[in-house]
C-alpha positions in Angstrom: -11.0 11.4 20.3 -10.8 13.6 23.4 -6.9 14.0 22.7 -8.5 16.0 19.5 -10.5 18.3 21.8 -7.5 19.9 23.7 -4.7 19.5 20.3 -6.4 20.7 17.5 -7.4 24.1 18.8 -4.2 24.3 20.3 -2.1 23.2 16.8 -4.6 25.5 14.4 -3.1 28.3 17.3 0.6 27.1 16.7 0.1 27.6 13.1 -1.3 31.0 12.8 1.1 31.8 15.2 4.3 30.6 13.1 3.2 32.6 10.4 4.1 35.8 12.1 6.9 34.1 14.1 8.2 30.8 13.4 10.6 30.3 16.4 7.1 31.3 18.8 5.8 28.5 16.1 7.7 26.0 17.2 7.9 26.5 21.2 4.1 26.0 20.6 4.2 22.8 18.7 6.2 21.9 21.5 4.1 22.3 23.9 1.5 20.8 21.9 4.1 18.0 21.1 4.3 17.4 24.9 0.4 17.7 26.3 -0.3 14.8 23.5 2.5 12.6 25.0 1.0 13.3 28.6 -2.5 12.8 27.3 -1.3 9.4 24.9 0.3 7.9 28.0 -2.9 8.8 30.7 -5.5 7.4 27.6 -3.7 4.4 27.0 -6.4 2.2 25.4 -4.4 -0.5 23.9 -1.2 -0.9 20.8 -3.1 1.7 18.7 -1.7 4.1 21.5 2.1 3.8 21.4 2.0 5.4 17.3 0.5 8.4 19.1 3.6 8.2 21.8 6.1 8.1 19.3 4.9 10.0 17.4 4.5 13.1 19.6 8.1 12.0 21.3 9.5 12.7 17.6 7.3 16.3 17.3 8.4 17.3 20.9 11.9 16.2 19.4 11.8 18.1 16.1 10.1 21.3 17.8 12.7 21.9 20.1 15.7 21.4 17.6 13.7 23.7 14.7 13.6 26.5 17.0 17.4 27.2 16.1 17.4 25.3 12.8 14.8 26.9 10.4 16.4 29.3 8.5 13.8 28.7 5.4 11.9 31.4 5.5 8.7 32.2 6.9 6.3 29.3 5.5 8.3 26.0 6.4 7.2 26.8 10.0 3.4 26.2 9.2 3.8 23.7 6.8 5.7 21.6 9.1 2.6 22.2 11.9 0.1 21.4 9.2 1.8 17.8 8.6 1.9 17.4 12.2 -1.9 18.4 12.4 -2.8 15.6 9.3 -0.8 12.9 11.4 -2.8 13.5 14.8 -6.3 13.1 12.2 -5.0 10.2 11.2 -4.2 8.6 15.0 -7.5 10.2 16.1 -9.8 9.4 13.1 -12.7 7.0 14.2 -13.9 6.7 10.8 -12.2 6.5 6.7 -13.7 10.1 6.0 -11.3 11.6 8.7 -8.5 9.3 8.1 -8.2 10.4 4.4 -8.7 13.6 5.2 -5.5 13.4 8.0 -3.7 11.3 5.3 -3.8 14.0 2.6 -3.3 17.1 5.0 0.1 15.3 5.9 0.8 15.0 2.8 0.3 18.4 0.7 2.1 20.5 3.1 5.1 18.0 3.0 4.8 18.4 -0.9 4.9 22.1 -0.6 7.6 22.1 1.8 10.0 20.3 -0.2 8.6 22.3 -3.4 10.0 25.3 -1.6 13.6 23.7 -0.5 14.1 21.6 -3.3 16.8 23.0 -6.1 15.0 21.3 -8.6 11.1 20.6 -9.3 12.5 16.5 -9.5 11.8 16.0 -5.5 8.3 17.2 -5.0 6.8 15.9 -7.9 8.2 12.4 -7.3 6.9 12.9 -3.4 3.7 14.3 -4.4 3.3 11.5 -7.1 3.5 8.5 -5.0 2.0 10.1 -2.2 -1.1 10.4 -4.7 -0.9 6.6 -5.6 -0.6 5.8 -1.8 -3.9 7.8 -2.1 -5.8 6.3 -4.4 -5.1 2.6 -3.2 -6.1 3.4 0.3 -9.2 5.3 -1.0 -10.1 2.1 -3.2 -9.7 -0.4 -0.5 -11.9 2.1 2.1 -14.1 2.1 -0.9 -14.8 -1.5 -1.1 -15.3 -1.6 2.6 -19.1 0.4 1.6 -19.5 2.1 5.0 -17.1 5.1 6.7 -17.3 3.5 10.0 -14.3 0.9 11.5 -16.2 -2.0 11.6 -14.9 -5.3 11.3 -14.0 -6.7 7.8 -15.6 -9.9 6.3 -13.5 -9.8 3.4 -9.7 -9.4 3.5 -9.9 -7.2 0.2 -9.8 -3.8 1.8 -6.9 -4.5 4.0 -4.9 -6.4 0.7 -5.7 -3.2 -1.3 -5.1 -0.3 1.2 -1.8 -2.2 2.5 0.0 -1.4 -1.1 -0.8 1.8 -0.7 0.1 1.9 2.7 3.7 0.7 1.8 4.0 2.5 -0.8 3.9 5.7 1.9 6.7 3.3 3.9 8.5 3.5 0.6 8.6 -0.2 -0.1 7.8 -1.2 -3.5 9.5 -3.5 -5.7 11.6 -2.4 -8.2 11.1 0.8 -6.5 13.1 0.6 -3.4 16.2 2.8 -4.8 14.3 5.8 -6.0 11.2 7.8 -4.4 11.8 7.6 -0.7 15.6 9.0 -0.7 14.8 11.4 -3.2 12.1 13.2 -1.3 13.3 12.9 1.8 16.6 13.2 1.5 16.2 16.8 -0.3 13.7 18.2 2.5 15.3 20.4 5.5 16.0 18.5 8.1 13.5 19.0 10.3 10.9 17.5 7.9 12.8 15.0 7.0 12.5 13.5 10.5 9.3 14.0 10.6 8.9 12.1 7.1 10.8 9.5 7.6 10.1 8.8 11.4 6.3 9.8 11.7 5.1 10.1 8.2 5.8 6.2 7.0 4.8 5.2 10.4 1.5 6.4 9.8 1.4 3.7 7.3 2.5 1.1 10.0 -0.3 2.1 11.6 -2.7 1.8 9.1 -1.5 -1.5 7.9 -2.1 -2.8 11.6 -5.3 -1.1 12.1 -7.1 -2.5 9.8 -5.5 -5.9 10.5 -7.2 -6.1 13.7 -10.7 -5.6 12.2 -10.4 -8.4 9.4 -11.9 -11.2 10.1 -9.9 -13.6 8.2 -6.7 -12.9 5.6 -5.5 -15.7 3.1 -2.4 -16.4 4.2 -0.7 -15.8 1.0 -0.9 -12.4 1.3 1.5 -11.7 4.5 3.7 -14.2 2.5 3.9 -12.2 0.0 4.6 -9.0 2.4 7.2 -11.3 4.1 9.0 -10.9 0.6 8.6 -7.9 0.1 10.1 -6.8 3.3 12.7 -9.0 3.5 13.9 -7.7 -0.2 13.5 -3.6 0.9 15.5 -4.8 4.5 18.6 -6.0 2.2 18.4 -3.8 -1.0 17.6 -0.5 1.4 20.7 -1.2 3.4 23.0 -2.0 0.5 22.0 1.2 -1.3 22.4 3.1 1.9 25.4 1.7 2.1 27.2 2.8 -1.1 25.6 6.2 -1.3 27.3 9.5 -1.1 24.3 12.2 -0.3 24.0 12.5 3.9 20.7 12.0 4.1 19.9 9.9 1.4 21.5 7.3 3.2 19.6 7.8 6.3 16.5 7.5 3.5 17.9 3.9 2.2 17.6 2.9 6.3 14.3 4.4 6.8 13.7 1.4 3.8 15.0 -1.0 5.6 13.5 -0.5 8.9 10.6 -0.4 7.4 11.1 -3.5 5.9 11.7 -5.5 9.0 8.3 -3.7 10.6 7.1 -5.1 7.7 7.9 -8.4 8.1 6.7 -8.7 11.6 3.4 -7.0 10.8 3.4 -10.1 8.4 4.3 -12.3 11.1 1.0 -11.1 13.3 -1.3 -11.8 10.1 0.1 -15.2 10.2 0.0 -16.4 13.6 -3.2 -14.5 13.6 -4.9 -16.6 10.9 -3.3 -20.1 12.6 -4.3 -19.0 16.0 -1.0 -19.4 17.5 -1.5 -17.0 20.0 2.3 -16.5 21.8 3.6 -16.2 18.1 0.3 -13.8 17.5 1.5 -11.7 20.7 5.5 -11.6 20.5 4.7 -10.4 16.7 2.7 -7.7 17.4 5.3 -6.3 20.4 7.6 -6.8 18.0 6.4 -4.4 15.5 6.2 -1.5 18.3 9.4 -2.0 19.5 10.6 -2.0 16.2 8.5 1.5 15.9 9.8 3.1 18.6 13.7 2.2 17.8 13.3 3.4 14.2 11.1 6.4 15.2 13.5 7.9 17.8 16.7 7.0 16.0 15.7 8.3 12.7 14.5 11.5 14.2 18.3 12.2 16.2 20.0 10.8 13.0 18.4 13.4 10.3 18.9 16.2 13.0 22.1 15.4 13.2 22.3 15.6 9.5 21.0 18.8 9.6 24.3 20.3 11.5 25.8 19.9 7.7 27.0 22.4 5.2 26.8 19.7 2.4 25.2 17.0 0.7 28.0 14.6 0.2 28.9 12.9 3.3 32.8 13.5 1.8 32.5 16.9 2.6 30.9 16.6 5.8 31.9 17.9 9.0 32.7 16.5 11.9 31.1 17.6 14.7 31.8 16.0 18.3 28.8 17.2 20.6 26.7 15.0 19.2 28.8 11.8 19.5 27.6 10.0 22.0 24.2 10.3 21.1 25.1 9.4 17.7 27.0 6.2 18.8 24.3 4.9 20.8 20.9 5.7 17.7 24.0 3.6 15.6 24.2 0.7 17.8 20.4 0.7 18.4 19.8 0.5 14.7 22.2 -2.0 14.0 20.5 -4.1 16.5 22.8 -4.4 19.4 21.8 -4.8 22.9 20.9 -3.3 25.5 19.4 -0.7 23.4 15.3 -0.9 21.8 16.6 -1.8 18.4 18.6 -4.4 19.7 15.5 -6.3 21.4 13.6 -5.6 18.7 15.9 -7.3 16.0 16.2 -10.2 18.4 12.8 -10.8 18.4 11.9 -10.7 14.7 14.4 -13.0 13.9 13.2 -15.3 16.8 9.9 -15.2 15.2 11.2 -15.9 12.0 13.0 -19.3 12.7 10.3 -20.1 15.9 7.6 -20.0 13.0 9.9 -22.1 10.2 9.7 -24.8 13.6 6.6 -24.8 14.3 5.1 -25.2 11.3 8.0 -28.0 9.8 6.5 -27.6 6.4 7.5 -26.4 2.9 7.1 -23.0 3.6 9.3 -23.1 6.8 12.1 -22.5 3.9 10.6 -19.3 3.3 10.6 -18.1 7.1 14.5 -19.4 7.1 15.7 -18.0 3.9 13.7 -14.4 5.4 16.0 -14.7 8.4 18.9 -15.1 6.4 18.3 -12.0 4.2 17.3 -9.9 7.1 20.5 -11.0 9.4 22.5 -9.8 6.1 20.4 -6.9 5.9 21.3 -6.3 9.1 25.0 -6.6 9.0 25.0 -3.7 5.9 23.0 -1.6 8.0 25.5 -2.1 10.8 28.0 -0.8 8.1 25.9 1.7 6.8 25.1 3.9 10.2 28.9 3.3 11.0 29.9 4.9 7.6 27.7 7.5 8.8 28.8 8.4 12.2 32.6 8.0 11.4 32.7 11.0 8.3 29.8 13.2 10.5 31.4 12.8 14.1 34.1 10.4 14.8 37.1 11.3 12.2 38.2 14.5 13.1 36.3 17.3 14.7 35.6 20.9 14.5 35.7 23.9 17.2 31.8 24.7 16.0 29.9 24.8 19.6 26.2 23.8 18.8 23.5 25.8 20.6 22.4 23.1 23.6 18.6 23.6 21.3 20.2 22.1 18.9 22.4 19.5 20.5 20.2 18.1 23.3 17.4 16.6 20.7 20.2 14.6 19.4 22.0 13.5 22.5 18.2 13.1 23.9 17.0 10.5 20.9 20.1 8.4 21.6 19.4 7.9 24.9 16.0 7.7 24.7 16.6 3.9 22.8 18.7 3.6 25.3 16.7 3.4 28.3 13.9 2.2 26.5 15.7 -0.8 25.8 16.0 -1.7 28.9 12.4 -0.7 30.3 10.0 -0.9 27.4 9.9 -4.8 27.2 9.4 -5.3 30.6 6.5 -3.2 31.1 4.8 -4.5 27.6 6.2 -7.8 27.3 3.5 -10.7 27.9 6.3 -13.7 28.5 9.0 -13.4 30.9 10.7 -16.2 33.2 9.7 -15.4 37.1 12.9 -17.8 38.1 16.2 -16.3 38.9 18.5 -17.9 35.7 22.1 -17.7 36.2 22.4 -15.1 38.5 19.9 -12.9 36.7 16.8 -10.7 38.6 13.3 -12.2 38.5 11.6 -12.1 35.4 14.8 -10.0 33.4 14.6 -12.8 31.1 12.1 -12.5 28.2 11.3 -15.5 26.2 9.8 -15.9 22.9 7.6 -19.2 23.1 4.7 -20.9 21.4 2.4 -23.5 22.5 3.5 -22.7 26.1 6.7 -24.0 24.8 9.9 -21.7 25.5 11.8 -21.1 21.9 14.8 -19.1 23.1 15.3 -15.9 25.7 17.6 -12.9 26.0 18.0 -9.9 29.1 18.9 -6.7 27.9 18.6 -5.7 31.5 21.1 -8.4 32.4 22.9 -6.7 29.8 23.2 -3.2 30.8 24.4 -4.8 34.2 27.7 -6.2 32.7 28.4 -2.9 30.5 27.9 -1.1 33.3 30.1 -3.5 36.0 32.9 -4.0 33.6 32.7 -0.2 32.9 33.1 0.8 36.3 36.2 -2.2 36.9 38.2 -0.9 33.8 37.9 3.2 35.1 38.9 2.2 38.8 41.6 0.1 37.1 43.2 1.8 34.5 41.7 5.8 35.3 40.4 7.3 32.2 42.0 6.3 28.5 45.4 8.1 27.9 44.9 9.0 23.8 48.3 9.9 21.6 48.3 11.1 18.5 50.9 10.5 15.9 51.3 11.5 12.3 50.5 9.2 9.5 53.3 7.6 7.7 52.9 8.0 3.9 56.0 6.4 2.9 58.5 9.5 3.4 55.7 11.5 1.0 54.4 15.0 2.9 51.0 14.7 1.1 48.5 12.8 4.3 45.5 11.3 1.6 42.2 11.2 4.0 40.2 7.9 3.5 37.1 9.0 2.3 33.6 7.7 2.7 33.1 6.9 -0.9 36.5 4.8 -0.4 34.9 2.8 2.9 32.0 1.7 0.7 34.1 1.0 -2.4 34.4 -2.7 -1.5 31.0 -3.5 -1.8 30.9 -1.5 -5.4 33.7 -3.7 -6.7 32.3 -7.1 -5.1 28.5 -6.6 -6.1 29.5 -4.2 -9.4 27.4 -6.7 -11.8 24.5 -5.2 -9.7 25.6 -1.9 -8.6 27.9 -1.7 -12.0 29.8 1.3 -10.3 32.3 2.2 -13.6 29.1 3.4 -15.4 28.4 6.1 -12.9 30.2 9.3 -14.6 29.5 11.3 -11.3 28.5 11.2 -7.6 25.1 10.3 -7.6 22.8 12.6 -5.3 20.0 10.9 -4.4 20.6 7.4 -5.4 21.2 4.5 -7.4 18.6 4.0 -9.9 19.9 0.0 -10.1 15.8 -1.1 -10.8 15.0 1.7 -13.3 18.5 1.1 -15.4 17.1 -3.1 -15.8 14.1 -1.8 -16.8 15.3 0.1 -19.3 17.6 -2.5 -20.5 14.7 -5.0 -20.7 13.0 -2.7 -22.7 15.4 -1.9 -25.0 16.3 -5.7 -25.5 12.3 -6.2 -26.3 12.5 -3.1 -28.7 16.1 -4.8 -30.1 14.2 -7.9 -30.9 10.6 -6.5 -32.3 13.2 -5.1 -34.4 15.0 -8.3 -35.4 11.7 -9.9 -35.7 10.6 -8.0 -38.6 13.3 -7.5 -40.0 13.5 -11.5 -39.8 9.9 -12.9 -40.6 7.3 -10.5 -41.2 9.6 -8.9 -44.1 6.8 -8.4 -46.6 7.2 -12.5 -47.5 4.3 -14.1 -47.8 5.5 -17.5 -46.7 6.7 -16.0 -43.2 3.7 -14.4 -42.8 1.0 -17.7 -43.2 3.5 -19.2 -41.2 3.4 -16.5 -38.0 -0.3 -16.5 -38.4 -0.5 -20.0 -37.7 1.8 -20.4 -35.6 -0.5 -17.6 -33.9 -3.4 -18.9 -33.6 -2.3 -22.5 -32.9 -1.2 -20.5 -29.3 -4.4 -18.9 -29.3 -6.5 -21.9 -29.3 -4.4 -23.4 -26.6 -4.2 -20.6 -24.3 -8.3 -20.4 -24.6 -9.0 -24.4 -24.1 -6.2 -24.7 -21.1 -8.1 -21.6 -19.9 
């Protein structure tokens, strides 16, 4: 709470102050940004803490490229500082009056904000509307809970009811995973939608895992059933990223699977939690802030860097080289690849995945295997996904645009950020490492995942960085620096040069998976999405409709034989439903 005594004054200032003059506006919630980082790092009071570092790393991120990026007019300035200002109630809030009241001053702004952007009144209604939900589920389960104090919980029910609403926020829902999240976000400026995607759902992560730690005891059915729903938003998020065409709806569709995995390994910590498997408890819950801070940071340089575009449609993109590096390097961490954060934090989910299917050699072991399965494929289409993205946005091509170093160092900063923290975090938050010097390796660069003091499997992304950076350094005193030609493509003889496009790259999956995707009904480009969940729904309803139809058409057809017989066929199902009941 004494963060709150020195930010709020100085964020209320930021805001008044944007009104008048939003690049003034921004420097300050920079500056804001920064003394919560300083004061989040010196407070350090346990896990709660790190949402608070990412979260101001992301604002301090945001800030600094805004000051050269807003050209919205005068009100997205001090909407986006009122967002901010709901988040910090939220981290801050030592009771459920103040956290709702953070949750919805986050929330309305953002709903204005995209109100104000948005070509039509589709994107803000469909934000504001789950938002509200989110609402009203968290509100019931702080309800049941019959005090406004964080206490400990003697009943899970609070944490079961708030936690849909929670994910809902983190835009995982079934049979909703294709539609709210990339619509909203993807149609905000860019700014926000950084701050939406990387600060705004992890604000749900944070309330999931806060009132975690005060319940007492949680049927373990429950994270079982979060464990499938995460698993299903990791694949489904990155397949629809995948094969979409707006820029940053894509980036949306992996904000849903991201937040799918940090689902499953806030799952993970309920279990091991409630089986008092203590290493499994511990690796879990590192896991999920690893996993926080890789999505955080790369989401934030990824919807800058969207941002830099003209267009919606990553075909018409353009491709801007400044950025690449950093781009390259928030790619490889969300695809988890080593050495970067992502990398060691995909590692260790699926560790805990298969480590838990072992140790407990039961039934539900399948279900911990079959998770692992969906999230390595998951994975693998995210993998295609953010390399979809950086190839048509930076790679292919280039243009002679020279980006302002405001707007070019948050990006180039993010990537490197998951970078270095991928080879530092763990070690200085990671309870098991090996103190023995393994195959050459330093002492204790070896983290291990274990349980029952029993070692499971290990990994070194420090070990890591050191063979980059050898082999590197071998090949440039070897060979000097790469020699690149250029040549023409050969079009048989034909003067016409066809580019492949970016709706070409994802093509294959369309034609392999088009009983799901069923791409030759789409008679345009879709913008934000595809709707894949609404379209069964309305097919199942229209088959239920096409056989009420047939029905009475059929049997109850003004005959009164048909109709004794449906009556007692009726309450012969009646009477059994009430006696097996």
């Amino acid at each position: 709470m004494n963060a709150l005594l020195y930010i709020l004054p100085l964020l209320v200032i930021s805001i008044i102050v944007s009104i008048f003059n939003k690049k003034a506006g921004y420097i300050l919630f920079a500056i804001s940004s920064s003394i919560l980082l300083i004061i989040s790092i010196y407070e350090y009071n346990g896990v709660l803490s790190f949402f608070s570092i990412i979260s101001a790393s992301v604002w301090l991120l945001t800030s600094i490229f805004s000051i050269d990026y807003d050209h919205y007019g005068k009100w997205l300035s001090p909407l986006y500082g009122l967002t901010i200002l709901g988040m910090v109630l939220v981290l801050y809030s030592n009771n459920y009056l103040l956290f709702l009241a953070g949750w919805e001053i986050m929330t309305i702004p953002a709903y204005v904000a995209i109100g104000l952007t948005a070509k039509n009144n589709r994107p803000p209604f469909v934000f504001m509307a789950f938002g509200e939900l989110s609402t009203i589920l968290i509100l019931t389960g702080f309800v049941i809970v019959k005090t406004t104090s964080f206490i400990y919980l003697s009943t899970p029910i609070p944490l079961i009811v708030a936690t849909f609403g929670f994910i809902i926020k983190m835009g995982m829902m079934p049979f909703l995973v294709s539609e709210w999240l990339p619509i909203a976000h993807g149609t905000a400026p860019s700014n926000f939608s950084a701050i939406l995607s990387a600060t705004i759902t992890l604000m749900g992560v944070y309330g999931i895992l806060r009132m975690t730690i005060l319940t007492q005891t949680i049927p373990i059915g429950f994270p079982l059933v979060l464990v499938a729903i995460g698993s299903f938003s990791v694949f489904f998020g990155a397949l629809y990223g995948y094969v979409n065409e707006n820029t940053k709806g894509i980036l949306a569709f992996s904000t849903i699977e991201n937040n799918g995995a940090i689902l499953v390994a806030l799952s993970l910590y309920m279990v091991a939690k409630q089986l008092s498997i203590t290493s499994i408890e511990h690796i879990s819950l590192i896991t999920v802030i690893l996993y926080s801070f890789a999505h955080s940071i790369a989401k934030t340089g990824l919807f800058l860097s969207a941002g830099l575009q003209e267009h919606q449609s990553i075909n018409y993109s353009k491709k801007i080289r400044n950025v690449s590096i950093g781009l390259v390097l928030l790619a490889s961490s969300m695809s988890g690849l080593l050495p970067n954060i992502g990398g060691v934090a995909s590692w260790l989910l699926l560790e805990n995945l298969f480590m838990f299917s072992y140790v407990l050699h039961d039934v539900i072991s399948i279900l911990f295997i079959a998770t692992g399965a969906i999230i390595a494929m998951g994975e693998g289409l995210a993998t295609a996904l953010l390399v979809r993205y950086i190839t048509y946005t930076s790679i292919f091509q280039n243009t002679r645009e020279q980006l302002s170093k405001i707007k070019k160092y948050p990006i180039l900063f993010s990537g490197f950020i998951v970078l270095i923290l991928g080879f530092t975090l763990p070690y200085l938050i990671y309870p098991y490492k090996n103190s023995a010097i393994i195959f050459g390796m330093l002492t204790n660069s070896v983290i291990l995942t274990q349980y029952y003091n029993n070692t499971f499997g290990g990994i070194s992304p420090l070990y890591v960085v050191l063979l980059i950076t050898i082999f590197s350094l071998i090949s440039y005193l070897a060979f000097g620096k790469p020699k690149i030609r250029k040549a023409e493509t050969w079009n048989n003889g034909v003067n016409e040069q066809a580019e492949y496009t970016a709706f070409a790259m994802a093509n294959n999956i369309r034609q392999m998976l088009k009983k799901i995707l069923r791409p030759e009904e789409e008679k345009f480009l879709p913008t934000y999405g595809l709707d894949i969940f609404w379209e069964y729904l309305y097919k199942l309803a229209n088959d239920i409709r096409r056989f009420g139809k047939i029905f009475a058409e059929t049997f109850i057809n003004s005959s009164i034989s048909w109709y004794i017989i449906y009556i007692i066929l009726t309450l012969i199902v009646l009477i059994i439903v009430v006696v097996m009941g």
